[in-house]
C-alpha positions in Angstrom: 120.5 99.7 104.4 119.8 102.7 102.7 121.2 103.9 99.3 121.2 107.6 98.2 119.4 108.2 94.7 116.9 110.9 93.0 114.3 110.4 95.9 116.3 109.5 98.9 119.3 111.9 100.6 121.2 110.5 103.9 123.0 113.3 106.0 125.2 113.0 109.0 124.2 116.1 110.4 122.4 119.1 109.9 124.4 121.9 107.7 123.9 125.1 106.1 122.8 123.3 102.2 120.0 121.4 103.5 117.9 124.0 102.6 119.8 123.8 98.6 118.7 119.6 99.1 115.4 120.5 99.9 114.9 123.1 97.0 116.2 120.2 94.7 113.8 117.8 96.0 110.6 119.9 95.8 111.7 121.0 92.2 112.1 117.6 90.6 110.5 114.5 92.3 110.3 114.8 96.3 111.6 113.0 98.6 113.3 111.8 101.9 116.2 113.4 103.7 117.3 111.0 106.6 120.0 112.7 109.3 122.0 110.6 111.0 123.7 108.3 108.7 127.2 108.6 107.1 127.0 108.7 102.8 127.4 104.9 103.5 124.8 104.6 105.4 126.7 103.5 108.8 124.0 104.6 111.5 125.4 107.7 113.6 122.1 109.1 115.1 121.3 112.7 115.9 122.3 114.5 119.0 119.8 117.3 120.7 117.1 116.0 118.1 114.4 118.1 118.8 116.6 121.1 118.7 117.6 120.0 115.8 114.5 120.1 114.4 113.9 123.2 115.4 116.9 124.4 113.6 115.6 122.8 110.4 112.2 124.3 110.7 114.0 127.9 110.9 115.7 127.1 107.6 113.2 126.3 106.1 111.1 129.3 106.9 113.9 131.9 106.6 115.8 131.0 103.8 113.4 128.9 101.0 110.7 131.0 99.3 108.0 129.9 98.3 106.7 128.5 101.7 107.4 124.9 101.7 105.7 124.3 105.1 102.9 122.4 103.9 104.7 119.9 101.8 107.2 119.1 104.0 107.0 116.2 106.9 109.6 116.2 109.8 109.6 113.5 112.1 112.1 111.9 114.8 112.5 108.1 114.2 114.6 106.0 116.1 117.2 103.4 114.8 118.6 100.8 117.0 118.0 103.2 119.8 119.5 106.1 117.8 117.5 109.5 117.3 117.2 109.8 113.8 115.4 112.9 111.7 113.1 111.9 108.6 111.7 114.9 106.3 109.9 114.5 103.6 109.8 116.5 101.2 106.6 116.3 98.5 107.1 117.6 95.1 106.1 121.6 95.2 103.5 122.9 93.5 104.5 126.2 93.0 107.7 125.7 91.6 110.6 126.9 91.3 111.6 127.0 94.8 114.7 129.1 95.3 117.2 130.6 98.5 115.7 134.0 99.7 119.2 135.4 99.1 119.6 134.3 95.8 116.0 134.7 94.0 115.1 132.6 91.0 118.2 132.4 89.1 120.2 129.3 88.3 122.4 130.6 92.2 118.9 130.2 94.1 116.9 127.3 92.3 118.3 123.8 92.5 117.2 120.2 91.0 117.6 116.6 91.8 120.1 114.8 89.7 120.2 111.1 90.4 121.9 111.3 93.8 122.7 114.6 93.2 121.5 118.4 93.5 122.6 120.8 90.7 121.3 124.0 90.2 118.9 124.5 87.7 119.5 126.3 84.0 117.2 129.5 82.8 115.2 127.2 80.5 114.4 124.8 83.3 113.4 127.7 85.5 111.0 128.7 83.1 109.5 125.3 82.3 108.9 125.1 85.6 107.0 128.2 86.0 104.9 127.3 83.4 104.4 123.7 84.4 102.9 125.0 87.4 101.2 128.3 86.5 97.8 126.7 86.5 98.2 126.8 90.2 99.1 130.0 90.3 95.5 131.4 90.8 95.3 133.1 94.1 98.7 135.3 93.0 96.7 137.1 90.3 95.4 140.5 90.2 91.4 140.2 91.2 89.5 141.5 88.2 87.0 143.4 91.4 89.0 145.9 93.3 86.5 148.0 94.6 87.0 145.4 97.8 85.8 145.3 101.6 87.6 143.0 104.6 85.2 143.9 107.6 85.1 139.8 108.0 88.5 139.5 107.8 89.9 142.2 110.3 87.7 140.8 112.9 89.1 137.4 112.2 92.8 139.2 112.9 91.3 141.4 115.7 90.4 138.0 117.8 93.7 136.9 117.2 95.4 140.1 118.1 97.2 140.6 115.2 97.5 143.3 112.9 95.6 144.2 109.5 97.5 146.6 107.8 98.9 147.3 103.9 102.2 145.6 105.6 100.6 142.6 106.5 98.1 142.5 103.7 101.5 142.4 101.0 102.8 140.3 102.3 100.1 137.8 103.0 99.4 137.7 99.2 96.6 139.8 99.7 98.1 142.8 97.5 100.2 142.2 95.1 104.1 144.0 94.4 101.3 147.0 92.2 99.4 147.8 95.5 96.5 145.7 93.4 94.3 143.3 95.0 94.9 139.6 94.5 92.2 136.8 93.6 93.3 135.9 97.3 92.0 139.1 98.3 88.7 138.5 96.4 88.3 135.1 98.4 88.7 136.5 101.7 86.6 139.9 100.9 83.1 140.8 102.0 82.1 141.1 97.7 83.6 137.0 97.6 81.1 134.9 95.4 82.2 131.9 95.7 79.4 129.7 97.1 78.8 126.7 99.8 75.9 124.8 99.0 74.1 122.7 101.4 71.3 119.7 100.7 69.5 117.7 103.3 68.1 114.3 102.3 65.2 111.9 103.5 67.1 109.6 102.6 70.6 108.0 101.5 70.1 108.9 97.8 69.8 112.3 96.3 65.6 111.7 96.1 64.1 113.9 98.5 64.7 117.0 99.5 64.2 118.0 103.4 66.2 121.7 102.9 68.8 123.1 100.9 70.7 126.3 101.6 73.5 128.2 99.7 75.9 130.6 100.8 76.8 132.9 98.0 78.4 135.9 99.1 80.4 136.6 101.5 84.2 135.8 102.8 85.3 132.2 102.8 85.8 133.0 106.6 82.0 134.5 107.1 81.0 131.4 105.6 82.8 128.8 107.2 81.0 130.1 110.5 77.5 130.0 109.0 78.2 126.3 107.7 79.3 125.6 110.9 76.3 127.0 112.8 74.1 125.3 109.8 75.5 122.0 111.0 75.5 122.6 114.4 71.6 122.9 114.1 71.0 120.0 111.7 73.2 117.2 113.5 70.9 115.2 115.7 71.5 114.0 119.0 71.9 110.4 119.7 70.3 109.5 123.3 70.6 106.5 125.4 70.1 105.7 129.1 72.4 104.5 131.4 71.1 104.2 134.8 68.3 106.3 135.9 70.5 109.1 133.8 69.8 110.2 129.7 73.3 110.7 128.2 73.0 112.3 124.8 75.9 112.0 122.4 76.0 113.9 118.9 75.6 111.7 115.5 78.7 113.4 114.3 81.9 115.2 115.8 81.6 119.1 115.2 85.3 119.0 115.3 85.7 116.4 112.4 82.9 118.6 110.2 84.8 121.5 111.0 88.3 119.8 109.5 86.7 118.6 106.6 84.8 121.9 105.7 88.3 123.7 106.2 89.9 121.1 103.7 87.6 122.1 100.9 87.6 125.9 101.4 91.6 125.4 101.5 91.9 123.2 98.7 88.9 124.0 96.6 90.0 125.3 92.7 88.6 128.2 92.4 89.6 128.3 88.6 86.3 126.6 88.5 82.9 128.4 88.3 81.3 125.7 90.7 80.0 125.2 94.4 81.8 123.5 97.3 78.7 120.5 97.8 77.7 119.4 101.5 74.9 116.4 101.5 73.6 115.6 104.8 72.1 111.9 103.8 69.8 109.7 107.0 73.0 108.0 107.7 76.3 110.2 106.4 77.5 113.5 105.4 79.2 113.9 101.9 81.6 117.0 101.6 82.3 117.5 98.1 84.8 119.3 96.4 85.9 121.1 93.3 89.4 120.0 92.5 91.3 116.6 92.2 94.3 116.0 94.1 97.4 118.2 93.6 101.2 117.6 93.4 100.8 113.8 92.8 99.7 113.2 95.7 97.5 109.7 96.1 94.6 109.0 98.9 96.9 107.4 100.8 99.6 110.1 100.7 96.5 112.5 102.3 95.8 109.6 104.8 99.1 109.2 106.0 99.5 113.0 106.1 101.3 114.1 103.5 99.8 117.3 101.8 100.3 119.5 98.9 98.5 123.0 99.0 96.6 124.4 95.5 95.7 127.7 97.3 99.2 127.7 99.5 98.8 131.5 100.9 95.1 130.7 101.7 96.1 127.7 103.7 98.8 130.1 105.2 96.3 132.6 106.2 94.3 130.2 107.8 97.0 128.8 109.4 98.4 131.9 110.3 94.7 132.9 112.0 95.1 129.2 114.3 92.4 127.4 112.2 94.9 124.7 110.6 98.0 122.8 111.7 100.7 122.3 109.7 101.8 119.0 107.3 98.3 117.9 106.6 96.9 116.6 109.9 93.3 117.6 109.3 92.5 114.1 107.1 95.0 111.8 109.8 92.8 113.5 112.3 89.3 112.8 111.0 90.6 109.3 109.8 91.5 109.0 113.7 88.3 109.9 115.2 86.5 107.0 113.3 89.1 104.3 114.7 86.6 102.8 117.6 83.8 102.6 114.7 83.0 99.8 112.8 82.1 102.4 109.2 85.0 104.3 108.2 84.8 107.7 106.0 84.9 107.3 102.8 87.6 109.4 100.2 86.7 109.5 96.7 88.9 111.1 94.5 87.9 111.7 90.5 90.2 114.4 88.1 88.5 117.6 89.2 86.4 117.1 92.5 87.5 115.2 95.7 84.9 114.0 98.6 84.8 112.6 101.9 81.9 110.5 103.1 81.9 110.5 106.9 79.2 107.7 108.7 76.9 108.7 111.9 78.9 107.8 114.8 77.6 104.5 116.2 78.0 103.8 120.3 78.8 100.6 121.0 78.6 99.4 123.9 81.0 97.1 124.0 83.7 99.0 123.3 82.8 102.0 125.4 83.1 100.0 128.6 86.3 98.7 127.5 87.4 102.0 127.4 85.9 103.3 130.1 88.3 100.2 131.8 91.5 101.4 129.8 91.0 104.7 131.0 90.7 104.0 134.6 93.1 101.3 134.9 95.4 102.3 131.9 95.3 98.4 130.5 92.3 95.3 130.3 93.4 92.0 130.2 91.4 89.1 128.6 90.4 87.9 131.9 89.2 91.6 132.6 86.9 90.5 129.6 85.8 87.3 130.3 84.7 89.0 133.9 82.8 91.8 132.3 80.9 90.3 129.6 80.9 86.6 131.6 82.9 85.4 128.2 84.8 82.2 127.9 88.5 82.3 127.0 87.5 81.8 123.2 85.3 84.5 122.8 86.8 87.3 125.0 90.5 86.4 122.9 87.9 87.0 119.5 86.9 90.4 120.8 90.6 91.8 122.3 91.8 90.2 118.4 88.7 92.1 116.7 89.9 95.5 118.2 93.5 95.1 117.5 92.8 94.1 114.0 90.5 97.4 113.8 93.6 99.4 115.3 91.8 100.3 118.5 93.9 98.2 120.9 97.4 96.8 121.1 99.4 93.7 122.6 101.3 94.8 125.2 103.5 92.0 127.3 104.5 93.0 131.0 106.3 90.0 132.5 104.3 86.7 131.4 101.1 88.9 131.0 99.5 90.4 127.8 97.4 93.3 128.0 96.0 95.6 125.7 95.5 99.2 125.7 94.5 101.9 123.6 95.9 102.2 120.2 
Protein backbone atom coordinates (compact mmCIF):
# COMPACT_ATOMS: atom_id res chain seq x y z
CA UNK A 1 0.00 0.00 0.00
CA UNK A 2 1.31 3.19 -0.91
CA UNK A 3 1.10 6.50 1.06
CA UNK A 4 1.60 9.95 -0.55
CA UNK A 5 4.38 12.13 1.20
CA UNK A 6 7.38 14.60 0.12
CA UNK A 7 8.97 11.92 -2.20
CA UNK A 8 6.05 9.86 -3.31
CA UNK A 9 2.79 11.24 -5.59
CA UNK A 10 -0.12 8.64 -6.60
CA UNK A 11 -2.38 9.81 -9.62
CA UNK A 12 -5.38 8.26 -11.12
CA UNK A 13 -4.72 9.52 -14.39
CA UNK A 14 -2.74 11.64 -16.43
CA UNK A 15 -3.91 15.54 -16.18
CA UNK A 16 -2.76 18.86 -17.30
CA UNK A 17 -0.61 19.60 -13.47
CA UNK A 18 1.56 16.71 -13.76
CA UNK A 19 3.98 18.79 -15.23
CA UNK A 20 3.37 21.56 -11.85
CA UNK A 21 4.08 17.85 -9.69
CA UNK A 22 7.07 17.24 -11.51
CA UNK A 23 8.49 20.86 -11.25
CA UNK A 24 7.89 20.45 -7.34
CA UNK A 25 9.66 17.28 -7.21
CA UNK A 26 12.81 18.32 -9.13
CA UNK A 27 12.91 21.54 -7.03
CA UNK A 28 12.90 20.08 -3.55
CA UNK A 29 13.81 16.29 -3.09
CA UNK A 30 12.74 14.05 -6.23
CA UNK A 31 10.74 11.56 -6.37
CA UNK A 32 8.08 8.99 -7.71
CA UNK A 33 4.81 9.74 -9.44
CA UNK A 34 2.82 6.37 -9.71
CA UNK A 35 -0.55 6.63 -12.23
CA UNK A 36 -2.99 4.45 -11.65
CA UNK A 37 -4.01 4.60 -8.10
CA UNK A 38 -6.80 6.56 -6.40
CA UNK A 39 -5.32 9.32 -3.45
CA UNK A 40 -6.13 6.02 -1.36
CA UNK A 41 -4.15 4.07 -3.08
CA UNK A 42 -7.06 1.54 -4.42
CA UNK A 43 -5.27 0.12 -7.66
CA UNK A 44 -7.16 1.48 -10.96
CA UNK A 45 -4.40 0.87 -13.65
CA UNK A 46 -3.73 2.88 -16.77
CA UNK A 47 -5.57 2.57 -19.94
CA UNK A 48 -3.64 3.01 -23.50
CA UNK A 49 -0.33 3.02 -21.33
CA UNK A 50 2.11 3.49 -23.80
CA UNK A 51 0.15 6.37 -25.31
CA UNK A 52 0.03 7.59 -22.23
CA UNK A 53 3.43 7.78 -21.90
CA UNK A 54 3.87 9.40 -24.82
CA UNK A 55 1.57 12.10 -23.67
CA UNK A 56 3.71 12.56 -20.55
CA UNK A 57 6.87 12.72 -22.54
CA UNK A 58 5.30 15.76 -24.63
CA UNK A 59 4.62 17.57 -21.39
CA UNK A 60 7.45 17.28 -20.24
CA UNK A 61 9.30 18.55 -23.27
CA UNK A 62 6.84 21.32 -24.14
CA UNK A 63 5.91 22.84 -21.16
CA UNK A 64 8.89 22.51 -18.25
CA UNK A 65 12.09 24.50 -18.95
CA UNK A 66 14.96 23.64 -18.10
CA UNK A 67 15.04 20.17 -19.83
CA UNK A 68 14.25 17.65 -17.34
CA UNK A 69 14.87 14.70 -19.76
CA UNK A 70 17.81 13.39 -18.27
CA UNK A 71 16.62 13.24 -14.72
CA UNK A 72 13.50 11.82 -15.22
CA UNK A 73 12.76 7.77 -15.46
CA UNK A 74 9.35 6.56 -17.02
CA UNK A 75 8.56 3.18 -16.93
CA UNK A 76 5.32 0.82 -17.35
CA UNK A 77 4.95 -1.53 -14.30
CA UNK A 78 2.28 -3.84 -13.84
CA UNK A 79 0.16 -4.38 -10.67
CA UNK A 80 -1.97 -7.37 -10.21
CA UNK A 81 -2.23 -7.44 -14.03
CA UNK A 82 -2.86 -3.73 -14.14
CA UNK A 83 -0.68 -1.33 -16.45
CA UNK A 84 0.67 1.04 -14.15
CA UNK A 85 3.13 4.27 -15.07
CA UNK A 86 6.27 4.91 -12.63
CA UNK A 87 8.34 8.20 -13.21
CA UNK A 88 10.94 9.16 -11.37
CA UNK A 89 11.86 12.18 -10.95
CA UNK A 90 15.72 12.97 -9.59
CA UNK A 91 16.32 16.15 -7.86
CA UNK A 92 17.36 18.91 -10.78
CA UNK A 93 20.38 20.32 -10.86
CA UNK A 94 19.76 23.28 -12.52
CA UNK A 95 17.09 24.57 -10.53
CA UNK A 96 14.47 26.29 -10.48
CA UNK A 97 12.46 24.45 -12.88
CA UNK A 98 9.41 26.46 -13.97
CA UNK A 99 6.11 26.16 -16.78
CA UNK A 100 7.31 27.66 -20.18
CA UNK A 101 4.25 29.82 -20.00
CA UNK A 102 4.79 31.10 -16.76
CA UNK A 103 8.81 31.74 -16.52
CA UNK A 104 10.46 31.78 -13.13
CA UNK A 105 8.13 33.53 -10.96
CA UNK A 106 6.30 32.14 -7.90
CA UNK A 107 3.14 31.24 -11.10
CA UNK A 108 5.83 28.97 -12.94
CA UNK A 109 8.22 27.41 -10.21
CA UNK A 110 6.70 25.04 -7.74
CA UNK A 111 8.06 22.91 -4.51
CA UNK A 112 7.27 19.86 -2.60
CA UNK A 113 5.49 20.35 0.63
CA UNK A 114 5.05 17.17 2.56
CA UNK A 115 2.35 15.61 0.29
CA UNK A 116 1.90 18.66 -1.25
CA UNK A 117 3.12 21.01 -4.23
CA UNK A 118 3.05 24.82 -3.50
CA UNK A 119 4.53 27.26 -5.54
CA UNK A 120 7.62 28.61 -4.53
CA UNK A 121 8.24 32.44 -2.96
CA UNK A 122 10.86 35.00 -4.70
CA UNK A 123 13.38 34.26 -1.92
CA UNK A 124 13.22 30.58 -2.54
CA UNK A 125 13.57 31.10 -6.23
CA UNK A 126 16.67 32.77 -5.65
CA UNK A 127 18.19 30.44 -3.17
CA UNK A 128 17.81 28.11 -5.52
CA UNK A 129 19.53 29.72 -8.24
CA UNK A 130 22.35 30.22 -6.20
CA UNK A 131 22.38 26.73 -4.70
CA UNK A 132 22.96 25.46 -8.02
CA UNK A 133 24.93 28.17 -9.91
CA UNK A 134 28.11 26.13 -9.53
CA UNK A 135 26.64 24.04 -12.25
CA UNK A 136 25.83 26.63 -14.23
CA UNK A 137 29.18 26.57 -16.19
CA UNK A 138 28.41 25.66 -19.77
CA UNK A 139 25.57 28.80 -19.73
CA UNK A 140 28.37 31.43 -19.37
CA UNK A 141 29.84 33.72 -21.75
CA UNK A 142 33.22 31.93 -23.11
CA UNK A 143 36.08 34.29 -22.22
CA UNK A 144 37.52 33.22 -26.28
CA UNK A 145 35.13 34.34 -28.90
CA UNK A 146 37.18 34.57 -31.72
CA UNK A 147 35.63 30.83 -32.25
CA UNK A 148 35.59 28.07 -35.20
CA UNK A 149 32.90 24.85 -35.49
CA UNK A 150 34.28 23.20 -38.72
CA UNK A 151 34.11 19.81 -36.37
CA UNK A 152 30.95 20.51 -35.30
CA UNK A 153 28.90 21.31 -38.59
CA UNK A 154 30.18 18.19 -40.01
CA UNK A 155 28.92 16.34 -37.00
CA UNK A 156 25.27 18.08 -37.92
CA UNK A 157 25.94 17.69 -41.74
CA UNK A 158 26.03 13.63 -41.10
CA UNK A 159 22.97 13.93 -39.36
CA UNK A 160 21.19 16.17 -41.76
CA UNK A 161 20.46 18.73 -39.63
CA UNK A 162 20.96 22.29 -39.66
CA UNK A 163 23.82 24.62 -38.19
CA UNK A 164 22.64 27.91 -38.05
CA UNK A 165 22.52 31.18 -35.45
CA UNK A 166 18.82 29.60 -34.84
CA UNK A 167 19.95 26.41 -33.85
CA UNK A 168 23.15 27.51 -32.30
CA UNK A 169 20.73 29.86 -29.64
CA UNK A 170 19.08 27.81 -28.92
CA UNK A 171 21.26 24.82 -28.30
CA UNK A 172 23.10 26.95 -25.65
CA UNK A 173 25.75 27.62 -27.99
CA UNK A 174 25.09 31.57 -28.08
CA UNK A 175 23.80 33.01 -25.46
CA UNK A 176 20.34 35.74 -25.34
CA UNK A 177 23.80 38.76 -26.31
CA UNK A 178 24.69 36.82 -29.59
CA UNK A 179 27.94 35.93 -27.32
CA UNK A 180 29.52 32.66 -27.34
CA UNK A 181 28.94 30.26 -24.36
CA UNK A 182 31.68 28.11 -22.46
CA UNK A 183 29.43 25.44 -24.35
CA UNK A 184 30.48 26.86 -27.48
CA UNK A 185 34.16 26.87 -26.31
CA UNK A 186 33.82 22.96 -25.68
CA UNK A 187 32.51 22.08 -28.84
CA UNK A 188 34.84 24.68 -30.94
CA UNK A 189 37.88 23.85 -33.08
CA UNK A 190 40.20 26.48 -30.43
CA UNK A 191 38.60 23.82 -27.22
CA UNK A 192 41.62 23.03 -24.84
CA UNK A 193 40.30 20.86 -22.84
CA UNK A 194 42.44 17.66 -22.97
CA UNK A 195 42.15 13.59 -23.08
CA UNK A 196 45.04 11.98 -21.82
CA UNK A 197 45.98 8.53 -22.53
CA UNK A 198 48.68 6.09 -20.65
CA UNK A 199 49.57 2.50 -21.63
CA UNK A 200 51.08 0.24 -18.94
CA UNK A 201 53.37 -2.91 -18.77
CA UNK A 202 51.71 -3.67 -16.21
CA UNK A 203 48.69 -3.35 -13.71
CA UNK A 204 50.30 -0.55 -11.71
CA UNK A 205 51.21 2.89 -12.89
CA UNK A 206 55.27 1.59 -13.28
CA UNK A 207 56.06 1.44 -16.74
CA UNK A 208 55.27 3.32 -19.38
CA UNK A 209 54.53 1.54 -22.99
CA UNK A 210 52.92 5.04 -24.63
CA UNK A 211 51.17 7.89 -23.55
CA UNK A 212 49.26 10.29 -25.82
CA UNK A 213 47.28 13.62 -25.09
CA UNK A 214 44.73 15.23 -26.98
CA UNK A 215 44.80 18.91 -26.24
CA UNK A 216 43.07 20.81 -28.73
CA UNK A 217 40.48 20.35 -30.44
CA UNK A 218 36.36 19.85 -30.14
CA UNK A 219 35.24 17.37 -27.58
CA UNK A 220 33.64 15.72 -30.66
CA UNK A 221 37.15 15.70 -32.83
CA UNK A 222 38.38 14.08 -29.93
CA UNK A 223 36.11 11.53 -28.96
CA UNK A 224 36.91 10.06 -32.61
CA UNK A 225 40.71 10.13 -32.22
CA UNK A 226 40.27 8.34 -28.67
CA UNK A 227 38.22 6.01 -30.32
CA UNK A 228 40.49 5.22 -33.20
CA UNK A 229 43.50 5.33 -30.40
CA UNK A 230 41.63 2.43 -28.80
CA UNK A 231 40.66 0.74 -31.59
CA UNK A 232 44.44 0.32 -32.41
CA UNK A 233 45.59 -0.58 -28.89
CA UNK A 234 42.91 -3.29 -27.95
CA UNK A 235 44.32 -6.72 -28.66
CA UNK A 236 42.72 -9.43 -30.12
CA UNK A 237 42.01 -12.55 -28.12
CA UNK A 238 42.41 -15.76 -30.53
CA UNK A 239 41.31 -19.24 -30.01
CA UNK A 240 40.59 -22.29 -32.26
CA UNK A 241 37.68 -24.09 -32.69
CA UNK A 242 37.89 -26.71 -35.15
CA UNK A 243 40.23 -26.47 -37.97
CA UNK A 244 38.93 -22.50 -37.83
CA UNK A 245 40.88 -19.36 -35.76
CA UNK A 246 38.04 -17.25 -34.21
CA UNK A 247 39.47 -13.98 -32.86
CA UNK A 248 37.42 -12.09 -30.42
CA UNK A 249 38.43 -8.45 -29.07
CA UNK A 250 39.77 -8.15 -25.23
CA UNK A 251 37.26 -5.36 -24.83
CA UNK A 252 33.86 -4.23 -26.39
CA UNK A 253 34.42 -1.02 -28.62
CA UNK A 254 30.87 -0.26 -27.93
CA UNK A 255 31.35 -0.30 -23.98
CA UNK A 256 34.75 2.06 -24.41
CA UNK A 257 32.79 4.16 -26.48
CA UNK A 258 29.82 4.62 -23.58
CA UNK A 259 32.25 5.12 -20.98
CA UNK A 260 34.42 7.71 -22.95
CA UNK A 261 30.99 9.60 -23.76
CA UNK A 262 30.16 9.46 -19.93
CA UNK A 263 33.25 11.43 -19.01
CA UNK A 264 33.25 14.04 -21.90
CA UNK A 265 29.38 14.54 -20.78
CA UNK A 266 29.81 14.63 -17.30
CA UNK A 267 33.41 15.90 -16.91
CA UNK A 268 33.63 19.54 -14.69
CA UNK A 269 35.14 21.49 -16.69
CA UNK A 270 35.30 24.21 -13.85
CA UNK A 271 38.39 22.20 -13.26
CA UNK A 272 41.78 22.99 -15.03
CA UNK A 273 42.45 19.01 -15.33
CA UNK A 274 42.54 16.10 -17.92
CA UNK A 275 39.92 13.39 -18.55
CA UNK A 276 42.59 10.17 -17.56
CA UNK A 277 42.35 6.83 -19.70
CA UNK A 278 44.89 3.92 -18.28
CA UNK A 279 45.10 1.03 -20.46
CA UNK A 280 46.76 -1.52 -17.60
CA UNK A 281 47.85 -5.65 -18.96
CA UNK A 282 44.52 -6.70 -17.71
CA UNK A 283 41.89 -3.44 -17.50
CA UNK A 284 41.12 -0.08 -18.77
CA UNK A 285 40.61 2.76 -16.10
CA UNK A 286 38.54 5.85 -17.38
CA UNK A 287 38.98 8.47 -15.08
CA UNK A 288 37.12 11.49 -14.47
CA UNK A 289 37.20 15.08 -13.22
CA UNK A 290 34.05 15.51 -11.14
CA UNK A 291 32.14 13.60 -8.39
CA UNK A 292 28.73 12.67 -8.69
CA UNK A 293 26.01 15.28 -9.12
CA UNK A 294 22.45 15.86 -7.87
CA UNK A 295 22.85 13.32 -4.97
CA UNK A 296 22.99 10.76 -6.86
CA UNK A 297 24.79 7.41 -5.40
CA UNK A 298 26.67 4.42 -7.51
CA UNK A 299 23.84 2.67 -7.36
CA UNK A 300 21.45 5.33 -8.48
CA UNK A 301 24.02 5.44 -11.90
CA UNK A 302 23.73 1.57 -11.96
CA UNK A 303 20.27 1.28 -11.87
CA UNK A 304 19.95 4.13 -14.30
CA UNK A 305 19.11 6.97 -12.83
CA UNK A 306 21.12 10.09 -14.02
CA UNK A 307 21.61 13.64 -13.23
CA UNK A 308 23.50 15.84 -16.06
CA UNK A 309 26.39 18.61 -14.82
CA UNK A 310 26.80 19.79 -18.41
CA UNK A 311 22.80 19.23 -19.27
CA UNK A 312 22.95 21.15 -22.88
CA UNK A 313 26.14 19.13 -23.71
CA UNK A 314 24.46 15.94 -23.01
CA UNK A 315 21.55 17.48 -25.09
CA UNK A 316 23.76 18.08 -27.98
CA UNK A 317 25.09 14.82 -27.99
CA UNK A 318 21.94 13.45 -27.67
CA UNK A 319 20.41 15.54 -30.08
CA UNK A 320 23.49 14.34 -32.68
CA UNK A 321 22.29 10.24 -31.85
CA UNK A 322 25.36 9.58 -29.68
CA UNK A 323 23.45 9.15 -26.23
CA UNK A 324 20.04 7.71 -25.16
CA UNK A 325 18.12 9.18 -22.86
CA UNK A 326 17.69 8.45 -18.65
CA UNK A 327 21.11 7.21 -18.16
CA UNK A 328 21.43 3.86 -20.02
CA UNK A 329 25.09 4.20 -20.99
CA UNK A 330 26.36 2.76 -17.28
CA UNK A 331 23.07 -0.06 -17.23
CA UNK A 332 24.48 -0.88 -20.58
CA UNK A 333 28.17 -1.38 -19.83
CA UNK A 334 27.13 -2.98 -16.43
CA UNK A 335 25.15 -5.39 -18.87
CA UNK A 336 27.76 -6.38 -21.24
CA UNK A 337 29.90 -7.74 -18.30
CA UNK A 338 26.90 -10.07 -17.04
CA UNK A 339 28.36 -13.54 -18.62
CA UNK A 340 31.93 -12.59 -16.93
CA UNK A 341 33.08 -13.66 -13.91
CA UNK A 342 35.16 -9.73 -13.15
CA UNK A 343 32.82 -7.01 -13.13
CA UNK A 344 33.83 -3.10 -13.83
CA UNK A 345 34.64 -1.44 -11.15
CA UNK A 346 33.00 2.34 -10.19
CA UNK A 347 34.89 4.36 -7.88
CA UNK A 348 33.49 7.49 -6.91
CA UNK A 349 35.79 10.16 -4.56
CA UNK A 350 34.43 14.18 -4.14
CA UNK A 351 35.75 15.58 -7.43
CA UNK A 352 36.71 12.70 -9.92
CA UNK A 353 34.72 9.49 -10.70
CA UNK A 354 36.18 6.21 -12.53
CA UNK A 355 35.19 3.05 -14.07
CA UNK A 356 37.56 0.14 -14.14
CA UNK A 357 36.35 -2.24 -16.84
CA UNK A 358 38.30 -6.10 -16.92
CA UNK A 359 39.52 -7.87 -20.41
CA UNK A 360 36.70 -9.79 -21.46
CA UNK A 361 37.39 -13.51 -20.58
CA UNK A 362 35.71 -16.42 -23.01
CA UNK A 363 34.65 -19.13 -21.26
CA UNK A 364 33.93 -21.84 -22.58
CA UNK A 365 31.46 -23.13 -20.67
CA UNK A 366 29.19 -20.68 -20.84
CA UNK A 367 29.54 -19.87 -24.49
CA UNK A 368 28.16 -23.31 -25.46
CA UNK A 369 25.45 -22.81 -23.13
CA UNK A 370 24.55 -20.06 -25.05
CA UNK A 371 25.16 -21.09 -28.12
CA UNK A 372 22.25 -23.98 -26.83
CA UNK A 373 19.91 -21.05 -25.57
CA UNK A 374 20.10 -19.46 -28.66
CA UNK A 375 19.25 -22.28 -30.89
CA UNK A 376 16.77 -23.92 -28.85
CA UNK A 377 15.56 -20.77 -26.86
CA UNK A 378 15.94 -22.86 -23.26
CA UNK A 379 18.73 -25.77 -21.63
CA UNK A 380 17.58 -27.95 -19.25
CA UNK A 381 19.88 -29.58 -16.60
CA UNK A 382 19.75 -32.75 -18.38
CA UNK A 383 20.87 -30.72 -21.55
CA UNK A 384 23.89 -30.16 -19.18
CA UNK A 385 24.63 -33.25 -17.77
CA UNK A 386 24.60 -34.45 -21.77
CA UNK A 387 27.04 -31.79 -22.84
CA UNK A 388 29.59 -31.69 -20.28
CA UNK A 389 28.81 -35.74 -19.24
CA UNK A 390 27.90 -34.08 -15.59
CA UNK A 391 26.11 -35.85 -12.90
CA UNK A 392 22.84 -34.41 -11.53
CA UNK A 393 24.96 -32.62 -8.71
CA UNK A 394 27.33 -30.83 -10.60
CA UNK A 395 25.25 -29.72 -13.75
CA UNK A 396 22.38 -28.26 -10.86
CA UNK A 397 25.89 -26.31 -9.30
CA UNK A 398 26.59 -24.79 -12.67
CA UNK A 399 22.64 -23.87 -13.94
CA UNK A 400 22.71 -22.35 -9.82
CA UNK A 401 26.18 -20.51 -10.47
CA UNK A 402 24.74 -18.67 -13.53
CA UNK A 403 21.53 -17.77 -12.08
CA UNK A 404 23.15 -16.50 -9.01
CA UNK A 405 25.54 -14.42 -11.46
CA UNK A 406 22.22 -13.11 -13.26
CA UNK A 407 23.06 -14.78 -16.54
CA UNK A 408 20.25 -17.43 -16.47
CA UNK A 409 16.80 -17.73 -14.97
CA UNK A 410 14.28 -20.55 -13.57
CA UNK A 411 11.76 -20.97 -15.79
CA UNK A 412 8.84 -23.80 -15.06
CA UNK A 413 6.84 -25.16 -18.17
CA UNK A 414 4.55 -27.90 -16.85
CA UNK A 415 6.69 -30.17 -14.32
CA UNK A 416 9.93 -28.95 -16.14
CA UNK A 417 12.44 -26.26 -15.18
CA UNK A 418 14.48 -24.68 -17.59
CA UNK A 419 16.63 -21.91 -17.80
CA UNK A 420 17.30 -19.27 -20.25
CA UNK A 421 18.93 -16.15 -20.67
CA UNK A 422 18.70 -13.50 -18.14
Amino acid sequence: MYIESEKLELKSEVTKNLNKEIIALANTKGGIIYIGYNDDSTLIGVKNAKEELDRISNIISDTIEPTLIFNIKMVIVKDKGLDIIKIEVLKGINRPYYLKSKGMTSEGVYLRLGATNRQATRDEIKTMIKEDDEYSFEYVRSNKQDLTFETIKKEFVNKKIDFNKTKMSNLGIIDDKGEYTNLAYMISDQNLYSIKIAVYKGNEKVEFLDRKELESGSVFKQLHEVLDYLNLTVKIAGKIVGIERIDKPEYNIEILRECLINCIIHKNYDMNSSIMINIYRDNIEFVNVGGLVGGLTIEDIKNGSSAQRNPKLASLFHRLNYVESYGSGIPRVMASYKMQENKPIISVAPNSFSIKLPKIVYSEEIEMIINIIESKGKISREDIEKLFNFGKTKAVEVLNKYVNDNILRKVSIGNKTFYELF
